[in-house]
PyMOL CGO cylinders between C-alpha atoms (Angstrom):
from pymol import cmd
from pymol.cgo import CYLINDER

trace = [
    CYLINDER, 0.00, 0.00, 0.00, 1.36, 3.46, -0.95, 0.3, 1, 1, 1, 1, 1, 1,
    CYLINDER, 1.36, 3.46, -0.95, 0.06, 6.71, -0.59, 0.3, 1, 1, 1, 1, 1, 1,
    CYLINDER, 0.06, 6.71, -0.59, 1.84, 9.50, -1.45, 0.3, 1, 1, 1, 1, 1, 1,
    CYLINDER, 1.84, 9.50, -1.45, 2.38, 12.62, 1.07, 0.3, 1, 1, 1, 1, 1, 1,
    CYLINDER, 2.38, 12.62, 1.07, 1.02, 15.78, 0.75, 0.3, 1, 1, 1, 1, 1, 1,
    CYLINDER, 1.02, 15.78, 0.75, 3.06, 18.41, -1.17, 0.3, 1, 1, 1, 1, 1, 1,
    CYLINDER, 3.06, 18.41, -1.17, 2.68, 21.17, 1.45, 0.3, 1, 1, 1, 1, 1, 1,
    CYLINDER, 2.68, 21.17, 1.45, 4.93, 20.00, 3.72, 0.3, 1, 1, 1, 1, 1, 1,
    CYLINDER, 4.93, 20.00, 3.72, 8.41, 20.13, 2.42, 0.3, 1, 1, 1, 1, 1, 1,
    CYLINDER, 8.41, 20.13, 2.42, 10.94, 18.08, 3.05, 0.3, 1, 1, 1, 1, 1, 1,
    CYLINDER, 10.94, 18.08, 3.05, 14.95, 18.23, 3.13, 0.3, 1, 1, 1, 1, 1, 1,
    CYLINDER, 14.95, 18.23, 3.13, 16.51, 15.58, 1.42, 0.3, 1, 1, 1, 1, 1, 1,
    CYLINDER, 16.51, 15.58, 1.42, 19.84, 13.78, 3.01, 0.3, 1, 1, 1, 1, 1, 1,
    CYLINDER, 19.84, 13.78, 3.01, 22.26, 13.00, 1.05, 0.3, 1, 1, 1, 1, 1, 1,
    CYLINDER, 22.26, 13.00, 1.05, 23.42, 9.94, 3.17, 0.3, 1, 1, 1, 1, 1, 1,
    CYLINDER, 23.42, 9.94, 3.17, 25.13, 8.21, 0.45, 0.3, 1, 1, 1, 1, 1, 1,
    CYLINDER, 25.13, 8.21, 0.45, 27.76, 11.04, -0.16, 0.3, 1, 1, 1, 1, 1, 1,
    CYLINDER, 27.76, 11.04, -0.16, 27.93, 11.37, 3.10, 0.3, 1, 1, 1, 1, 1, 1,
    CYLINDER, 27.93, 11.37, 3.10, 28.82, 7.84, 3.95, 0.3, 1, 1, 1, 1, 1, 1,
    CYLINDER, 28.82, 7.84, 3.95, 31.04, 7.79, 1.02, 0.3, 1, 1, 1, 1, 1, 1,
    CYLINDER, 31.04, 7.79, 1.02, 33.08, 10.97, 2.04, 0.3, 1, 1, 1, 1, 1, 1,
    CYLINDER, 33.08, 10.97, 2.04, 33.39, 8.93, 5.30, 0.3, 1, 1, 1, 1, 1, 1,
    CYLINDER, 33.39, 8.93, 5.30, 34.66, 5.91, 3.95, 0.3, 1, 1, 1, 1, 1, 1,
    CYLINDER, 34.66, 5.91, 3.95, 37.39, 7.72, 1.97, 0.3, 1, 1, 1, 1, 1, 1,
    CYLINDER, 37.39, 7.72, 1.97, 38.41, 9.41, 5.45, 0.3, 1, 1, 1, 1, 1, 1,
    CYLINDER, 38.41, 9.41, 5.45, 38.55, 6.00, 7.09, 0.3, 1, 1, 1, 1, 1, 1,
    CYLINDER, 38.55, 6.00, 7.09, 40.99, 4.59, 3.55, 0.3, 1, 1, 1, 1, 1, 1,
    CYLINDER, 40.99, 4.59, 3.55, 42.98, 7.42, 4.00, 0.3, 1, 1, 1, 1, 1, 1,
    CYLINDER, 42.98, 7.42, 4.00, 43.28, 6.53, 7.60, 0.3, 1, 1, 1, 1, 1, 1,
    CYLINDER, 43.28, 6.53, 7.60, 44.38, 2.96, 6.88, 0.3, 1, 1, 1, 1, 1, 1,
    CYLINDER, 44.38, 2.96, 6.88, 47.03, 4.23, 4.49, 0.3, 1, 1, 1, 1, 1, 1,
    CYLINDER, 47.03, 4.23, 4.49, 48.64, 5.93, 6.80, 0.3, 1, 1, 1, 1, 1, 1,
    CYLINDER, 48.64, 5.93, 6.80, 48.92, 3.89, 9.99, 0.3, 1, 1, 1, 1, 1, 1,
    CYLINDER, 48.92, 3.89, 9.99, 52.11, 2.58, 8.34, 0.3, 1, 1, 1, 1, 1, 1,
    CYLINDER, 52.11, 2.58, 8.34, 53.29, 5.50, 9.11, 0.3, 1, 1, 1, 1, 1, 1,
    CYLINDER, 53.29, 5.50, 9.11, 54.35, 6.25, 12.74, 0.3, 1, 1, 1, 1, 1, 1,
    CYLINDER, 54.35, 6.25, 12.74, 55.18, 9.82, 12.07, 0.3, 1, 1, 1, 1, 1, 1,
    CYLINDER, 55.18, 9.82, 12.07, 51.48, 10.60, 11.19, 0.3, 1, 1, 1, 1, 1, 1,
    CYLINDER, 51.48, 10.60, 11.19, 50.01, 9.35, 14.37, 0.3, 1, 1, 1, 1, 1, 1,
    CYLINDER, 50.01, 9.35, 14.37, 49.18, 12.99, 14.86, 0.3, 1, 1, 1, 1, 1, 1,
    CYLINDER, 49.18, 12.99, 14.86, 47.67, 13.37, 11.90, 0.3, 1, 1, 1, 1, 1, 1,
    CYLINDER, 47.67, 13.37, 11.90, 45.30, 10.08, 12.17, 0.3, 1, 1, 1, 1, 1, 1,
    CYLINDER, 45.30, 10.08, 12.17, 44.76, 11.21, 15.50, 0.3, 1, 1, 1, 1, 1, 1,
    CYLINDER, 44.76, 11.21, 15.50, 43.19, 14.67, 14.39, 0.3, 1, 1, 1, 1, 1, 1,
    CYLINDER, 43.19, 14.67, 14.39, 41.68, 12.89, 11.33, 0.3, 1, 1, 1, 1, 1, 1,
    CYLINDER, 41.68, 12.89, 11.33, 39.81, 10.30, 13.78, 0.3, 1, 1, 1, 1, 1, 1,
    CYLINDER, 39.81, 10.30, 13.78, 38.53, 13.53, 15.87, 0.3, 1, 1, 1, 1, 1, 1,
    CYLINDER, 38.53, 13.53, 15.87, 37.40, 15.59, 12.69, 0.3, 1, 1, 1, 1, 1, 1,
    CYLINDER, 37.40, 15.59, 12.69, 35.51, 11.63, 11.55, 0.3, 1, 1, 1, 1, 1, 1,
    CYLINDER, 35.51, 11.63, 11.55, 34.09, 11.59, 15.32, 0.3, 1, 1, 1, 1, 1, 1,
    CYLINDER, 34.09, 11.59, 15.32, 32.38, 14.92, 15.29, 0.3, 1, 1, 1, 1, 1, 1,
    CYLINDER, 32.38, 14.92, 15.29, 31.13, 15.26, 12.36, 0.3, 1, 1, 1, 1, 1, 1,
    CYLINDER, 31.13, 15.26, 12.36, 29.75, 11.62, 12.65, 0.3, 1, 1, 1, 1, 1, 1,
    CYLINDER, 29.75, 11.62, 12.65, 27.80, 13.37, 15.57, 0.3, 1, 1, 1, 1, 1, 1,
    CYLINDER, 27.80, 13.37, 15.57, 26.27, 15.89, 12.65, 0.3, 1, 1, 1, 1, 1, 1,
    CYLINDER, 26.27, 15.89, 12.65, 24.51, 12.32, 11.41, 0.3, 1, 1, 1, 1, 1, 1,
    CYLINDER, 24.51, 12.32, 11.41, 20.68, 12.32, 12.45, 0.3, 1, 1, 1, 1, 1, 1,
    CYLINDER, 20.68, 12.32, 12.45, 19.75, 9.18, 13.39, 0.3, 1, 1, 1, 1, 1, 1,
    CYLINDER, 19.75, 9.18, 13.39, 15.92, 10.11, 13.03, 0.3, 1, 1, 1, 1, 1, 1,
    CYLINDER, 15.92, 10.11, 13.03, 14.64, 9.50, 9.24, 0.3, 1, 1, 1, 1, 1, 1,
    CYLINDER, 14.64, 9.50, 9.24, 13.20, 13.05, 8.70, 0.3, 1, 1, 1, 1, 1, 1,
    CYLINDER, 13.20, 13.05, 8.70, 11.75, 12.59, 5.78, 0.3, 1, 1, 1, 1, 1, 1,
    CYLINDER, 11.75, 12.59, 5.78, 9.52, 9.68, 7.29, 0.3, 1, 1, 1, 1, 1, 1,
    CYLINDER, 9.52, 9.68, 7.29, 8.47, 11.15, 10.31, 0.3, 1, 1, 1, 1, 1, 1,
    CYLINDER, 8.47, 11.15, 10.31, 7.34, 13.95, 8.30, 0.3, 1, 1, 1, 1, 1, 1,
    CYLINDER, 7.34, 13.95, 8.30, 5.51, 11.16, 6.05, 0.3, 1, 1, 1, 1, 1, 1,
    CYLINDER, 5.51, 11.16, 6.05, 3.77, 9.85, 9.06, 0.3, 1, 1, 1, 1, 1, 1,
    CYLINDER, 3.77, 9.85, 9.06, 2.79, 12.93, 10.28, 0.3, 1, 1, 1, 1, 1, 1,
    CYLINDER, 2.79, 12.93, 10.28, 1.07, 13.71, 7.19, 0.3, 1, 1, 1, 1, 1, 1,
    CYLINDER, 1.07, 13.71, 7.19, -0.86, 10.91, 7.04, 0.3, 1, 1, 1, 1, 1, 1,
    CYLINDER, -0.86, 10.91, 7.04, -2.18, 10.80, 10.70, 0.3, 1, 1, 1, 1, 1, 1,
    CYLINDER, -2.18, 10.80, 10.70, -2.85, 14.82, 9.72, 0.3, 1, 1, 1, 1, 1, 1,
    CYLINDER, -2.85, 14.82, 9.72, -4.71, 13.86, 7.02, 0.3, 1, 1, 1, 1, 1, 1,
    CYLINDER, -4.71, 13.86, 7.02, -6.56, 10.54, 8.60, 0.3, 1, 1, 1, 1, 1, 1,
    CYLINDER, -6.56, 10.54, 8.60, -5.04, 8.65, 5.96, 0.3, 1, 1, 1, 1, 1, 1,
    CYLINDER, -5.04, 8.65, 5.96, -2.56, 6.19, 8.33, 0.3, 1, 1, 1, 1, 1, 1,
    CYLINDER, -2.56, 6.19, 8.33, -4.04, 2.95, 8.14, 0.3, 1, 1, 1, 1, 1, 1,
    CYLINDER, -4.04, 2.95, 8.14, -3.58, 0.45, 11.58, 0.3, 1, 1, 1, 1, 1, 1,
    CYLINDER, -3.58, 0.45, 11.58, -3.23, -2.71, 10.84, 0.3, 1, 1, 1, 1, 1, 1,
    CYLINDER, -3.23, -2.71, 10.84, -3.65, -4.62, 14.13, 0.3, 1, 1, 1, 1, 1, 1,
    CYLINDER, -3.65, -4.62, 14.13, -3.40, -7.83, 13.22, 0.3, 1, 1, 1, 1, 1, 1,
    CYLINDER, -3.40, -7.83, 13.22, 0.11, -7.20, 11.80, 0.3, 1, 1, 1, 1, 1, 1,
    CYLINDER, 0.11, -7.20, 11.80, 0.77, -5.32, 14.72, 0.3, 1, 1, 1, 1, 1, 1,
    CYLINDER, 0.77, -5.32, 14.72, -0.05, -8.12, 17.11, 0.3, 1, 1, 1, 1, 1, 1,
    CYLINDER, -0.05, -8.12, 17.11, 1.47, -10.86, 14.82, 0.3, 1, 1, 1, 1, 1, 1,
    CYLINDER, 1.47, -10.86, 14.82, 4.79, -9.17, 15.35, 0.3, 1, 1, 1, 1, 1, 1,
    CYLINDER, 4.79, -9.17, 15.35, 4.09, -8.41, 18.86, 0.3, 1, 1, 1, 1, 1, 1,
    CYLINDER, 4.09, -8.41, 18.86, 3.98, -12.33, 19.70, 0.3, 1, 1, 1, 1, 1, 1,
    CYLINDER, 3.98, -12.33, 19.70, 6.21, -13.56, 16.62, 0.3, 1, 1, 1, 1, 1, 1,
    CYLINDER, 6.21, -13.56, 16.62, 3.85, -15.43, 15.36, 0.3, 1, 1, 1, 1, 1, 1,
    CYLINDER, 3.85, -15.43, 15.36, 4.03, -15.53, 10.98, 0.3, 1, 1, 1, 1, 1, 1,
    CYLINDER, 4.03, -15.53, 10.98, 0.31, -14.38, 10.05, 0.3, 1, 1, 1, 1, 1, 1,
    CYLINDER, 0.31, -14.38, 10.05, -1.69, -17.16, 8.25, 0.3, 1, 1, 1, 1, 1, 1,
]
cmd.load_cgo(trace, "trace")
């Protein structure tokens, strides 16, 4: 079941992918160099920079909180209680 979400509320995009991507290349460049002991203090400060800006990461999907939201808003969210209970008790509905 799909419905789609109202156009009047916007909604920011994230751009995890190039996110996780420009943190991936940190972390190679990171691997490269612990060969080298004279750039501890450099990995050290690179791990540090990686750290806080992991911290920047939301860990909340905005754009489907918003989704929800809309839908209760507009009395469109469907409950499924049966699906809810299924899972509830791990039972596989029949």
């Amino acid at each position: 079941m799909s419905n789609q979400i109202s156009d009047a509320v916007p909604l920011e995009t994230l751009d995890t992918e190039k996110h996780v991507a420009k943190h991936k290349e940190m972390i190679n460049h990171l691997i490269e160099d612990t060969l080298s002991l004279s750039s501890l203090n450099d990995i050290s400060e690179q791990f540090e920079s990686l750290k806080d800006s992991l911290k920047e990461v939301s860990e909340i999907n905005e754009a489907r909180v918003l989704y929800f939201k809309s839908e209760i808003a507009l009395g469109t969210y469907q409950i499924d209680n049966d699906k809810i209970a299924s899972k509830m008790l791990h039972v596989e509905p029949a």
